[in-house]
C-alpha positions in Angstrom: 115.9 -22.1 6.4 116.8 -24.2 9.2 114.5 -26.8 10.8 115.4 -24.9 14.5 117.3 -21.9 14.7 119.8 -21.9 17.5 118.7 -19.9 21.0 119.7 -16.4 21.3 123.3 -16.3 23.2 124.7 -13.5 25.4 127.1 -11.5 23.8 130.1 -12.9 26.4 130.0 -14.4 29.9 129.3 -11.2 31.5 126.2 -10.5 29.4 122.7 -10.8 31.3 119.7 -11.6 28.8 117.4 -9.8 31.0 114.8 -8.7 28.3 113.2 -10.9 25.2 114.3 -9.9 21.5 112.6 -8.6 18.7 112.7 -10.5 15.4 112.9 -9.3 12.0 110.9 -11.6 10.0 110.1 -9.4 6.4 111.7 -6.7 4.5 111.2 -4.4 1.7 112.9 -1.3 0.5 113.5 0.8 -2.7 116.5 2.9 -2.9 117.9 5.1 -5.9 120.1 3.5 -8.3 117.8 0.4 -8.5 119.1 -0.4 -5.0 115.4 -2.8 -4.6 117.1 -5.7 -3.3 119.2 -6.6 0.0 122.3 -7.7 -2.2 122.1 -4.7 -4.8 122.1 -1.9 -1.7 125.0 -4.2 -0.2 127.2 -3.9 -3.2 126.5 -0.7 -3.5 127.4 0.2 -0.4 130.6 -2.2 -0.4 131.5 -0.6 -3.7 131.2 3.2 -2.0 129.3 4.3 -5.0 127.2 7.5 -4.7 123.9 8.2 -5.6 123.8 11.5 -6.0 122.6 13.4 -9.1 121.7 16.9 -10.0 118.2 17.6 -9.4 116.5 17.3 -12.9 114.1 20.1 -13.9 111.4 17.7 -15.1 111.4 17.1 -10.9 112.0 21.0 -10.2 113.7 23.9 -11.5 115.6 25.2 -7.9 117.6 28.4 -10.0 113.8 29.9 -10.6 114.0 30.0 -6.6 117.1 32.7 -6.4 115.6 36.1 -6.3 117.1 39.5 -6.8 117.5 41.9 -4.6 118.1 42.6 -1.2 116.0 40.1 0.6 116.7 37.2 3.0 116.0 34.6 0.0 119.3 35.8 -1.8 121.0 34.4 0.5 119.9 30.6 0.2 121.3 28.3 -1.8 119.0 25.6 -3.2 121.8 22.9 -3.6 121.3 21.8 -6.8 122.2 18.2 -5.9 119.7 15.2 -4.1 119.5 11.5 -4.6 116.4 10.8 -6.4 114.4 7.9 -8.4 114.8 8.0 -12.0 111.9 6.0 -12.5 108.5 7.4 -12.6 107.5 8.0 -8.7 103.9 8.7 -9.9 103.0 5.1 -11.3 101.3 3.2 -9.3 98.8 -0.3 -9.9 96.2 0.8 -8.6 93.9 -1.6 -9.7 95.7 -4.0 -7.7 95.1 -2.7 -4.3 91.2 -1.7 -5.3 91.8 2.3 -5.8 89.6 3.6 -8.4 92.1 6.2 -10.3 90.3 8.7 -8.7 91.3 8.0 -5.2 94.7 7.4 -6.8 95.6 10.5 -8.2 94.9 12.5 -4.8 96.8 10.0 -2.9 100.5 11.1 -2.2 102.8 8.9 -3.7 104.5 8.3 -0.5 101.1 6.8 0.6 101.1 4.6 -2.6 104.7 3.5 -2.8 104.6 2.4 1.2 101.3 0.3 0.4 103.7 -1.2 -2.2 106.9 -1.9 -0.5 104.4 -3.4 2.6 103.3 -5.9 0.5 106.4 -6.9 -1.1 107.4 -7.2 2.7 105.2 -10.0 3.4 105.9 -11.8 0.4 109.4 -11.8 2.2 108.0 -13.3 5.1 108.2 -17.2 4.3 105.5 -18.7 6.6 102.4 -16.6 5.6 101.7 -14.2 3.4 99.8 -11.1 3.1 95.9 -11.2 3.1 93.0 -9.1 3.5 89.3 -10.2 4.0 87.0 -7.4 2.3 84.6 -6.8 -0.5 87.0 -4.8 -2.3 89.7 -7.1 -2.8 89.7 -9.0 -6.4 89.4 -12.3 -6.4 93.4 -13.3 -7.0 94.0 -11.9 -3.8 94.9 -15.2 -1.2 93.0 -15.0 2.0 94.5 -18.0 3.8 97.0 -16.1 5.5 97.7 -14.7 9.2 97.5 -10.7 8.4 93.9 -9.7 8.1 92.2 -9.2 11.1 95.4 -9.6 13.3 96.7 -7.9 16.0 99.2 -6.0 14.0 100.4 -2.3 14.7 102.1 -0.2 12.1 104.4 2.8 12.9 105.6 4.7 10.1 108.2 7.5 10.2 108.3 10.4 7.9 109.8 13.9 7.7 108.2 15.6 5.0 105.0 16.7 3.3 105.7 17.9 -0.2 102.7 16.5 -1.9 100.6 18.2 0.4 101.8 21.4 0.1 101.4 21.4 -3.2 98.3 19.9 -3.4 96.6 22.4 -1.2 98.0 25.5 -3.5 96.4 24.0 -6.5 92.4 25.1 -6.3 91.5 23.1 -9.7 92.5 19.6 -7.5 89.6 17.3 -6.4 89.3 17.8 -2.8 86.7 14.4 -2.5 89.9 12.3 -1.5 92.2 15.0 -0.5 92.1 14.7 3.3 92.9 10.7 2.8 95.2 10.9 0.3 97.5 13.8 1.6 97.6 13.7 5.1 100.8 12.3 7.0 98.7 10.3 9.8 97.0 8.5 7.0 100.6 6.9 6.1 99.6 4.5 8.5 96.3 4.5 8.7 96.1 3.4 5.2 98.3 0.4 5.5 96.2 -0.7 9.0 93.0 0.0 7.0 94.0 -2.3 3.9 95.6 -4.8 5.3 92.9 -5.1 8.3 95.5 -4.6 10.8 93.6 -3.5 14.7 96.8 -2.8 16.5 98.0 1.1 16.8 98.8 2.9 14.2 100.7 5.9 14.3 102.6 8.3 11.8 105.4 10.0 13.4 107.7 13.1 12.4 111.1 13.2 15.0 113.3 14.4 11.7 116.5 13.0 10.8 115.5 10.1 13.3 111.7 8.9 12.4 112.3 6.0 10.8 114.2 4.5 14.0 112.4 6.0 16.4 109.1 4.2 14.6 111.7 1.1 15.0 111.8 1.3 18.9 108.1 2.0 19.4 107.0 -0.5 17.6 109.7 -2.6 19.3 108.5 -1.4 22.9 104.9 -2.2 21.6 105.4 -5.6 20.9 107.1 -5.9 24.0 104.6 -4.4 26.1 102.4 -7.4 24.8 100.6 -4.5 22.8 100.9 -6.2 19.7 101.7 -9.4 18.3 103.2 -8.6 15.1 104.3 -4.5 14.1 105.0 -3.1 10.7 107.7 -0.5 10.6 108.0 1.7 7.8 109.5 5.2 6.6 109.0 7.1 3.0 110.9 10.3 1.5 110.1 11.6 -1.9 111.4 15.5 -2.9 108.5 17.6 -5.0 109.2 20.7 -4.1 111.9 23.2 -3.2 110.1 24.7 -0.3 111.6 21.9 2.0 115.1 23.0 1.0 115.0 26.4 1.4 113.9 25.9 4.9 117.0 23.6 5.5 119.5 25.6 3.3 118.8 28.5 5.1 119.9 26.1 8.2 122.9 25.4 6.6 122.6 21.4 7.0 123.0 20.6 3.1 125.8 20.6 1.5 126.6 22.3 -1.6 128.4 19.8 -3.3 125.4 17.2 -3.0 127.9 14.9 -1.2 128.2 13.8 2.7 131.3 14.3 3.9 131.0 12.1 7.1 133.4 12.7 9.9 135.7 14.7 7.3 137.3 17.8 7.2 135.7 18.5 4.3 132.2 18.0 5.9 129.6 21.1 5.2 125.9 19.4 5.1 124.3 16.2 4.0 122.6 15.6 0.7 118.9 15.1 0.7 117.8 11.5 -0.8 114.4 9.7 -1.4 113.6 6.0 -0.4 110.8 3.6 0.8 111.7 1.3 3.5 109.4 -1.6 5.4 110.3 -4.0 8.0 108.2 -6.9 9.7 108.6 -7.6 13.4 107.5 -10.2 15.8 108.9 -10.9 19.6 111.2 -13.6 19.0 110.2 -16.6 20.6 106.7 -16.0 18.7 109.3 -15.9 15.6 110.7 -19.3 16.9 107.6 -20.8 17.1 106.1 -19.8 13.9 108.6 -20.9 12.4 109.6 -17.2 10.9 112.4 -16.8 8.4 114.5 -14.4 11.2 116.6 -11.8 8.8 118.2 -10.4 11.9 117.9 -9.8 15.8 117.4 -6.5 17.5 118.4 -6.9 21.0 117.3 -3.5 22.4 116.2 -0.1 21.7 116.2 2.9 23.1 115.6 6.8 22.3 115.7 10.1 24.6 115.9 13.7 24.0 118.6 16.4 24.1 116.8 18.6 26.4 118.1 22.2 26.7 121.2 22.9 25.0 123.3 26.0 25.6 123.5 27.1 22.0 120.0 26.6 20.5 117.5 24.1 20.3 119.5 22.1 17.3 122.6 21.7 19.2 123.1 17.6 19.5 124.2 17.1 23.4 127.6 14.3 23.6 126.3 13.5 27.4 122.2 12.9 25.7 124.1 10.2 23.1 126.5 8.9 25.7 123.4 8.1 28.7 121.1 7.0 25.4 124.0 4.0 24.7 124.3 3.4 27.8 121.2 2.9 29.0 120.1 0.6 26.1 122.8 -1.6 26.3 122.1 -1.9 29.9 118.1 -2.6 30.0 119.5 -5.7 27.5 121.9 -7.4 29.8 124.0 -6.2 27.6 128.3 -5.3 27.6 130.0 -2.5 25.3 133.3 -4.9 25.3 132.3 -6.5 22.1 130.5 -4.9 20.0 132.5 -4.2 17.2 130.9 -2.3 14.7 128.7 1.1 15.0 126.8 2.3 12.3 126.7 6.2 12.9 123.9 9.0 12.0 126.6 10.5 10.6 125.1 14.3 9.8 127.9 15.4 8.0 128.1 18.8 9.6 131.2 20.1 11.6 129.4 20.5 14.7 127.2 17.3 14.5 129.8 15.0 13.6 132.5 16.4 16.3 129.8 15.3 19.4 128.5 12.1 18.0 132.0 10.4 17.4 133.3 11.8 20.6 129.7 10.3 22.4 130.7 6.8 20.5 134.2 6.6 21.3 133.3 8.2 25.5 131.1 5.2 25.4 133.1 2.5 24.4 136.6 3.0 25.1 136.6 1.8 28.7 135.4 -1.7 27.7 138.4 -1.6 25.0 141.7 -2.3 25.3 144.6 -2.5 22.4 144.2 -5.2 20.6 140.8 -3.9 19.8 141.2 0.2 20.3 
């Protein structure tokens, strides 16, 4: 790391750095494939290898949900495709966060793999790392550090609640733990409690878009002087087909268990698991710490559709364009030179038609031809 990091620049002359950055100091994530480190998911990505798989019937059987008949349910189909772990998603040291196996086995797995990648996130953060001051903790845990007891928020994004569903039709589980361990609000709570962390914590469900919009809170939080450092993270693990029906019958996944992303070929996405966590501080608190900075996020921004003339679902271009536009702005920021535009990419006819027509209304008037 270098001894000083260079100040923050404005994109081009005409830029206005009217609003402080955030920092990303830490990161964690776990993706299928063994995708567990920054340079693994990168050549993966660079590679365009897919990690899709048929859904194994040690995870669930989805034919046994295509019934006979002449109800509604014959006409789903539970794609047979999703990107999952192959490893065990169950296991889980509990010993080395102080859970008696008790506790553990009520706890969704979601719970226990975010308490996991949260940790490995601070060991990512050079300058301190992560430390908790309470009885429970064994004796190996280091308590010099700068997390317990800090004014630390944590927002994590999730969109589904498999575990609990099925936890709550089994009458022969232990219900001493079940609230805790199955409940989506306790996502965060359980890191804040851990840790020792007093800022806000919140557990948030926007679909598709959690995970970022718990990225622009959290980033509008620090900000707002709420916090001085916020953890950001998002889980997805697939138990059960009931979340699948529910979005087959929507007609958003696509048969083939691949994402055909602005393509003519496009007819759904494909559902996939993952565990993601990401530090943030303001970054001239990052300067001065003397943070490892992985990367700079220079604004962010999220608003809402409002009503749409064909159904509540229907993405609105003009919503997408006034979004981009408006967080560029509140940065000091110009559209001239950004060159690269990482899409939600839905892989549905109708999604992908407004978003890359709401990306390229945005940006071409700040384009010319040498850069179209």
């Amino acid at each position: 790391m270098p001894e000083k990091l260079p100040a923050l620049r404005p994109m081009n002359g005409d830029d206005k750095d009217t609003r402080e950055a955030i920092a990303i100091i830490g990161l964690s994530f776990k993706f299928p494939q063994e995708a567990t480190s920054a340079q693994y998911f990168w050549e993966m990505l660079m590679q365009g290898r897919t990690a899709s798989t048929e859904t194994p019937k040690s995870r669930m059987h989805t034919g046994a949900f295509r019934l006979s008949g002449g109800r509604q349910f014959d006409k789903v189909n539970t794609t047979s495709f999703i990107i999952i772990f192959r490893d065990d998603i169950a296991a889980f040291d509990a010993p080395f966060f102080s859970i008696s196996r008790e506790e553990a086995e009520t706890m969704d797995p979601q719970q226990r793999a975010l308490l996991e990648t949260t940790y490995r996130a601070f060991e990512n953060c050079k300058t301190f790392q992560a430390s908790i001051k309470t009885s429970l903790i064994p004796s190996s845990w280091p308590t010099d550090g700068e997390v317990s007891g800090s004014k630390t928020s944590v927002f994590v994004g999730n969109f589904t609640d498999d575990y609990k569903m099925m936890y709550c039709k089994d009458p022969e589980q232990p219900f001493q733990y079940g609230a805790t361990g199955c409940l989506m609000s306790v996502l965060s709570s359980r890191l804040s409690w851990f840790f020792n962390l007093t800022g806000q914590s919140l557990s948030l469900d926007s679909a598709c878009s959690s995970s970022l919009t718990a990225v622009d809170i959290a980033c509008q939080n620090l900000l707002g002087k709420e916090s001085d450092m916020s953890i950001v993270g998002a889980s997805n693990l697939i138990f059960s087909p009931d979340m699948m029906l529910l979005l087959s019958s929507f007609n958003v996944l696509s048969p083939q268990g691949r994402s055909f992303v602005f393509d003519e070929r496009a007819n759904g996405y494909t559902r996939g698991e993952g565990h993601a966590v990401l530090i943030l501080k303001r970054f001239s608190d990052a300067l001065n710490d003397g943070d490892c900075i992985r990367a700079v996020i220079r604004s962010s921004g999220s608003n809402q559709d409002g009503h749409t003339p064909n159904g509540m679902a229907q993405p609105s271009r003009k919503a997408q364009e006034s979004l981009i536009r408006h967080t560029y702005e509140k940065a000091g920021l110009t559209l001239s030179r950004t060159m690269f535009v990482e899409a939600h990419g839905t892989g549905t006819r109708l999604g992908d038609a407004v978003e890359v027509n709401a990306i390229g209304n945005s940006f071409k008037s700040s384009r010319g031809e040498v850069v179209p």
